[in-house]
C-alpha positions as CSV (number, residue, x, y, z in Angstrom):
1,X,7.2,6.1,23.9
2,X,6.5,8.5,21.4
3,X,3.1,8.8,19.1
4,X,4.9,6.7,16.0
5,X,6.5,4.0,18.4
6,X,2.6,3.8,19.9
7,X,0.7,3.2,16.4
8,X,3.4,0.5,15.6
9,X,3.7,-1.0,18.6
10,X,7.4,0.1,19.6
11,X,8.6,-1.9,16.5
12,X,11.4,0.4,14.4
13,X,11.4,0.5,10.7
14,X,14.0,-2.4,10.2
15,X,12.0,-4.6,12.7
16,X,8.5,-4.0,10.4
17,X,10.5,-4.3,7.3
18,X,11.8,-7.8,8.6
19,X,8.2,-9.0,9.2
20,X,7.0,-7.4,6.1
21,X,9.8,-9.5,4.2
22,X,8.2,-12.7,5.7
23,X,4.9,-12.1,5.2
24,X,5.9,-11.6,1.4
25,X,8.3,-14.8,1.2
26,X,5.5,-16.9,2.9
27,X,2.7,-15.5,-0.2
28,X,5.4,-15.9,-2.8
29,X,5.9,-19.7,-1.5
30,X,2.5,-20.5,-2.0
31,X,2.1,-19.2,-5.0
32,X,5.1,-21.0,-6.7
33,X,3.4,-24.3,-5.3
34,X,0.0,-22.9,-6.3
35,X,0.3,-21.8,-9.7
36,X,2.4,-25.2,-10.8
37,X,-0.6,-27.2,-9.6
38,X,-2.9,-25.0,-11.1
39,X,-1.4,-25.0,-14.4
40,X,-1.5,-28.9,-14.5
41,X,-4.4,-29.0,-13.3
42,X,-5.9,-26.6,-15.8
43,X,-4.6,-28.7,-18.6
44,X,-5.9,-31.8,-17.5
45,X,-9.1,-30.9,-17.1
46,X,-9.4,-28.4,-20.1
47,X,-10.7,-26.1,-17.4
48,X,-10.6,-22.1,-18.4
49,X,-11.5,-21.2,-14.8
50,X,-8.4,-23.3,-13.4
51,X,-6.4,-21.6,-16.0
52,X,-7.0,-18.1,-14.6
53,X,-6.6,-19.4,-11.7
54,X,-3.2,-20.2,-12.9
55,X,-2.7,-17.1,-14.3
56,X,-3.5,-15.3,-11.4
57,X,-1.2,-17.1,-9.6
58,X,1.3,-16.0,-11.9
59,X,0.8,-12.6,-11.5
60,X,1.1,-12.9,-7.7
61,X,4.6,-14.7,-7.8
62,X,6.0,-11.9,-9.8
63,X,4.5,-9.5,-7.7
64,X,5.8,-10.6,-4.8
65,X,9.6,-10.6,-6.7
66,X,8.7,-7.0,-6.9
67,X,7.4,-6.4,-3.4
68,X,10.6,-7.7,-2.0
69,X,12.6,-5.6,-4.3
70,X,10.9,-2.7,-3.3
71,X,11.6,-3.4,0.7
72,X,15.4,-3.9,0.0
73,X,15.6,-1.2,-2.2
74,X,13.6,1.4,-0.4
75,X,16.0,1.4,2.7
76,X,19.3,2.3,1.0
77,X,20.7,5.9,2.4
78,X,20.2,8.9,0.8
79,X,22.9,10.8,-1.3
80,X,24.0,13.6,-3.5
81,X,21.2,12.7,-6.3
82,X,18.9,11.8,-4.0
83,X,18.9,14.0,-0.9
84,X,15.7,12.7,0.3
85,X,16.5,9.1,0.2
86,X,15.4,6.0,-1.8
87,X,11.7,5.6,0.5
88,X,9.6,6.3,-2.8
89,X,10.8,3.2,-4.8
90,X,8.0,1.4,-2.4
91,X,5.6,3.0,-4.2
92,X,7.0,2.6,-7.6
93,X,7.3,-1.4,-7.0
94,X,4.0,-1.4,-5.9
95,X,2.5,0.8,-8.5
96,X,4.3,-2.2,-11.3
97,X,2.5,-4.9,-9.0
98,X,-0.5,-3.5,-9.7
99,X,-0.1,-3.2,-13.5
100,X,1.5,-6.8,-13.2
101,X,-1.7,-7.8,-11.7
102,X,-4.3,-6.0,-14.5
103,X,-2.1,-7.3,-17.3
104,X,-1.0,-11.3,-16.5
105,X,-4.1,-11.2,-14.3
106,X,-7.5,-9.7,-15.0
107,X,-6.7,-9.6,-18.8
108,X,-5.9,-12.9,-19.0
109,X,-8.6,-14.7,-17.1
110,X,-11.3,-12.5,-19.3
111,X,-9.4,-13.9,-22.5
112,X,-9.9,-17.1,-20.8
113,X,-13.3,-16.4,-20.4
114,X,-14.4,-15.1,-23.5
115,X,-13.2,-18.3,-25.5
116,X,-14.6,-20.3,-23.1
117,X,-17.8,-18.6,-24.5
118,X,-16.7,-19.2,-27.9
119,X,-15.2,-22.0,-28.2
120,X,-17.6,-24.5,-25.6
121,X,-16.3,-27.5,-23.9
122,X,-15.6,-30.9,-23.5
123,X,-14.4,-31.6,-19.7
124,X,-14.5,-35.4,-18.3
125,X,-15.6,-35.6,-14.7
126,X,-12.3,-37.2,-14.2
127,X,-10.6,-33.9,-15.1
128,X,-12.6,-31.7,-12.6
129,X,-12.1,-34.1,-9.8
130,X,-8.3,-33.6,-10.4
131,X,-9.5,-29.6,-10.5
132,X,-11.3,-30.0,-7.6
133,X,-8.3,-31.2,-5.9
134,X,-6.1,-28.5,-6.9
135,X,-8.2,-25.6,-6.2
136,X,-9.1,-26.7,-2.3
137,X,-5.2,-26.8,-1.7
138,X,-4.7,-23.7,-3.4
139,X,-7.8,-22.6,-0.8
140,X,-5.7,-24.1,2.0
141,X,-2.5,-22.2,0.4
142,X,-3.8,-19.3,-0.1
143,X,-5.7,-19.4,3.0
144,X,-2.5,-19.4,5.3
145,X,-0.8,-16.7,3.6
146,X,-4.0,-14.9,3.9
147,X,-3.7,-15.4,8.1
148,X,-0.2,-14.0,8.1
149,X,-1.1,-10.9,6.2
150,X,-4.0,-10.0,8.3
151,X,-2.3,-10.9,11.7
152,X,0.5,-8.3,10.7
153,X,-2.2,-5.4,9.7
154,X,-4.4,-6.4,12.5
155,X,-1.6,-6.1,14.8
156,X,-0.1,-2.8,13.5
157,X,-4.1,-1.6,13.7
158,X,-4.2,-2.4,17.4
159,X,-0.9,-0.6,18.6
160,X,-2.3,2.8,16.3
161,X,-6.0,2.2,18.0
162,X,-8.0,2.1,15.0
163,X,-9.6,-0.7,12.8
164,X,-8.4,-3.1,10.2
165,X,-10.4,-1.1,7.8
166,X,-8.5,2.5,8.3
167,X,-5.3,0.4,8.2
168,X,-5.6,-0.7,5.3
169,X,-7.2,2.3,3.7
170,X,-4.1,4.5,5.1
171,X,-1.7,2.4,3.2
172,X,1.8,3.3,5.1
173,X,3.3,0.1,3.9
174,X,2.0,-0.6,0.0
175,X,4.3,-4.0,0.1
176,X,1.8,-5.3,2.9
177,X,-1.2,-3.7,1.8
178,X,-0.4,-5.4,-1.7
179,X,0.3,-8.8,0.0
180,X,-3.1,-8.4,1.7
181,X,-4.9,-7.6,-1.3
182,X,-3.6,-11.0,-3.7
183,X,-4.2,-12.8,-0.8
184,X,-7.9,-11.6,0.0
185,X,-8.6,-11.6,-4.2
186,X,-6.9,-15.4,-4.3
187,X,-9.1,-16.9,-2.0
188,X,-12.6,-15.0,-3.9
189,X,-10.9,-16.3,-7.0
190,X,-10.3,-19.6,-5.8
191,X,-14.2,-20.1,-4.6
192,X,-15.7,-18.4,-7.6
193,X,-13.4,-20.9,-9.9
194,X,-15.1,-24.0,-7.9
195,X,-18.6,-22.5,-8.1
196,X,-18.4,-22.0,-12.0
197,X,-16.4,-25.7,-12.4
198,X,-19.4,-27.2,-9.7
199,X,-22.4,-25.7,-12.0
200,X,-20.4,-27.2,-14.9
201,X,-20.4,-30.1,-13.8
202,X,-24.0,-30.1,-12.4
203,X,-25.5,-28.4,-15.6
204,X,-23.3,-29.3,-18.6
205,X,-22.9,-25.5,-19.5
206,X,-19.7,-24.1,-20.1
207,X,-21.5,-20.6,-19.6
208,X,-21.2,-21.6,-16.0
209,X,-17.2,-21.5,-15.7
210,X,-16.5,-18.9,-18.1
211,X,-18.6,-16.2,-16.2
212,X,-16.3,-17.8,-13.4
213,X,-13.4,-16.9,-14.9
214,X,-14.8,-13.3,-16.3
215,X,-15.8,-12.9,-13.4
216,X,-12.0,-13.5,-11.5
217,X,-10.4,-11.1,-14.0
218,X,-13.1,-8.3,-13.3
219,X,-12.1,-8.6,-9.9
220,X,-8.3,-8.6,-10.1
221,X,-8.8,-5.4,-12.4
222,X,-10.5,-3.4,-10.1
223,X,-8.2,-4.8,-7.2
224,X,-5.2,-3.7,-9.1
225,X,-7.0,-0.5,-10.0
226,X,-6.9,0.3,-6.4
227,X,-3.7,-0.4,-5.6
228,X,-2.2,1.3,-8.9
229,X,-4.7,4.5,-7.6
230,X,-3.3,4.7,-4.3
231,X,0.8,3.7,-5.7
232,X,0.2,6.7,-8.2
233,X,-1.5,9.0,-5.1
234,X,2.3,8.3,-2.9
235,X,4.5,8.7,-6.0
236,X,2.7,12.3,-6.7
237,X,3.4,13.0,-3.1
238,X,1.0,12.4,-0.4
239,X,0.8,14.6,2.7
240,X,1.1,12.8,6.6
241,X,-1.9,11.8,8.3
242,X,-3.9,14.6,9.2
243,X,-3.2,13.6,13.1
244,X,0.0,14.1,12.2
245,X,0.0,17.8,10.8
246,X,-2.9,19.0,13.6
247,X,-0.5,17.6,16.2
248,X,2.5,19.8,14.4
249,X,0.7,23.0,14.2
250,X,-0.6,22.4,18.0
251,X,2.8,22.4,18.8
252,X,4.3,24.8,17.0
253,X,1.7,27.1,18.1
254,X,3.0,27.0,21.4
255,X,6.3,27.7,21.4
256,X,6.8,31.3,22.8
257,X,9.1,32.4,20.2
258,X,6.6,31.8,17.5
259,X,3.7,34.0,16.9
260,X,1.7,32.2,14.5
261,X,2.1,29.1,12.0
262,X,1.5,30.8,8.2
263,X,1.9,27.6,6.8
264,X,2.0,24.2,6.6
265,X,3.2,21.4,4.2
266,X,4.1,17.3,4.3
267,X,4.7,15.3,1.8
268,X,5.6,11.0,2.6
269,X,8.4,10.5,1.1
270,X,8.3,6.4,2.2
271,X,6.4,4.2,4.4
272,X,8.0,5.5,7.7
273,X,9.1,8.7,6.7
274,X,7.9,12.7,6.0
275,X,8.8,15.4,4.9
276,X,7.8,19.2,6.9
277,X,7.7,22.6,5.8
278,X,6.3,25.0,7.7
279,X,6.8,28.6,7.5
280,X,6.6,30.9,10.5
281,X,6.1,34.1,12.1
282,X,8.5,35.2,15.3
283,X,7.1,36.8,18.6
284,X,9.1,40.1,18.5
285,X,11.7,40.8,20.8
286,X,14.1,37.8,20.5
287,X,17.9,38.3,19.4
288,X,19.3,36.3,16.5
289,X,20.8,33.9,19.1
290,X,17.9,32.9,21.0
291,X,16.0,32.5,17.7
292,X,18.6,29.9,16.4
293,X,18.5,28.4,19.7
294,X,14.7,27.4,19.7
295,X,14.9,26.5,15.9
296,X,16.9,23.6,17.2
297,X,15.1,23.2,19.6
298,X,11.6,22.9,17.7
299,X,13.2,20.6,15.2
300,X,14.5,18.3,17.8
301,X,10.8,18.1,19.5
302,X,9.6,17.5,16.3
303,X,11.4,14.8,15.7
304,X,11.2,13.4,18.8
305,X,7.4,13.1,18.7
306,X,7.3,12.0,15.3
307,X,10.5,10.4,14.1
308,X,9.0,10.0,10.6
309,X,9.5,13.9,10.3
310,X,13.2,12.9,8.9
311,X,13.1,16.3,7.0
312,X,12.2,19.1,9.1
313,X,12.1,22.8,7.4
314,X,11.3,25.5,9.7
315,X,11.2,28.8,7.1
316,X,10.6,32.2,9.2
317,X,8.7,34.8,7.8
318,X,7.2,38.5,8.6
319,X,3.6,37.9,8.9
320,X,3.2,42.0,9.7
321,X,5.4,42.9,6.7
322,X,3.2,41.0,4.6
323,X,0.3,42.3,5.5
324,X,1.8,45.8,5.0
325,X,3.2,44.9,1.9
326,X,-0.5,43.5,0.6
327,X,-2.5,46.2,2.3
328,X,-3.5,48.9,-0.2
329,X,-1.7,52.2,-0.2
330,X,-2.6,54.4,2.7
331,X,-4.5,51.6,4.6
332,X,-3.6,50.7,7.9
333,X,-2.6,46.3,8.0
334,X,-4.7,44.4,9.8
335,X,-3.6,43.1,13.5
């Protein structure tokens, strides 16, 4: 089994994609069901936090159109225009789900807020029982999705033998990462919109529920300015895991035909797949032939250890030239 096939668990990049696909159906279900009943349920009760609730849930759904977009869409094969393949457009959908998230989101439920502020209000008890309702089966909902999510990133955690945490920070697959995130910033929302309607209820203050709902669309601001940051870090073009380009240059370094490894660059190019540049300097004494003969060879280890490496440029180069060529005139170049 080789190092990628370890860290996902022997699963290939259609067979994650599949489960990624689920995992996004199953959020964008409950959020269709979720945002209808908070939107009633909002109404009814006049309640500004239950609207950004219903706002948020808004955001999700169409984030989730653009999440699956981005799975089918990532996958097509590469051609003339673009010889490196389609793998970036994961990044792009993901980078519009976190704009859709500031924008239908956090601004939204701050609006919300603010009038709240302004405006006062005049709930019935009647209303926030019905709100009440709403939001602990949006909990449930939300909840679910929530499980699915974190199963998938706990279980690709365990095959690569690292924590949730690094997982998720490492982002190879922003549609999941994403999922994770709505999920994770639902549920907060969900509980801080029954804590601001509960000291509503308890206190008669309005202030109560519109710091709730300030309070939701701070958080899905700085929860889509993370996942915007690290969508705009991929689409600029992010090198491989550092593992990765150690375990490269280990290997490279001991092939007998080179001498020594004067460079070094990766760029990710999609979730499962890399780019690798690498310039080189030859052991003298090896004939044209045997020197195209190892370049295959080094590019079909490559692969095999890392199958992500779906670009592999090996560029030789004359480290001792160089060195003459820099070296001033009349010195001697360095070993």
């Amino acid at each position: 089994m080789t190092q990628t096939e370890a860290r996902t668990g022997g699963a290939t990049p259609a067979e994650r994609d599949t489960e990624t696909r689920l995992t996004v159906w199953v959020a964008l279900a409950a959020n269709l069901v979720i945002c209808v009943a908070k939107a009633v349920g909002g109404v009814f009760a006049a309640s500004p936090a239950l609207l950004s609730e219903a706002a948020h849930s808004v955001a999700d759904s169409l984030n989730e159109v653009f999440l699956l977009a981005s799975v089918r869409r990532s996958r097509r094969p590469a051609d003339r225009r673009h010889p490196f393949g389609y793998g970036k457009e994961r990044f792009f959908w993901s980078l519009l789900a976190a704009v859709g998230i500031f924008v239908t989101g956090g601004c939204f439920s701050v609006f919300q807020g603010i009038e709240a502020f302004r405006s006062g209000g005049n709930e019935s008890h009647e209303g926030y029982l019905v709100g009440f309702a709403v939001l602990f089966v949006a909990l449930l909902a939300e909840g679910a999705s929530l499980l699915r999510a974190v199963r998938q990133v706990r279980a690709a955690a365990a095959a690569a033998g690292h924590g949730m945490r690094e997982e998720v920070r490492a982002g190879r697959d922003p549609a999941l990462r994403t999922v994770l995130a709505e999920d994770s910033t639902a549920c907060a929302g969900v509980l801080l919109a029954m804590a601001g309607m509960g000291l509503h209820m308890a206190t008669g203050q309005v202030a109560y529920e519109a710091c709730a709902s300030i309070l939701i669309g701070v958080l899905l601001v700085y929860v889509a300015y993370t996942l915007g940051k690290g969508a705009r870090a991929q689409l600029i073009g992010e090198a491989a895991d550092p593992a990765v380009q150690r375990g490269v240059r280990e290997l490279l370094g001991r092939q007998p035909e080179i001498d020594s490894v004067t460079s070094l660059l990766t760029m990710r190019t999609g979730p499962d797949s890399a780019l690798l540049a690498a310039g080189i300097d030859l052991t003298a004494g090896y004939d044209s032939e045997t020197v195209e003969d190892a370049m295959v060879r080094i590019k079909s280890e490559l692969k095999r250890r890392w199958p992500e490496l779906d670009q592999v440029f090996l560029d030789v180069t004359d480290a001792a030239s160089a060195r003459r060529a820099a070296a001033p005139d009349g010195a001697a170049p360095g070993p």
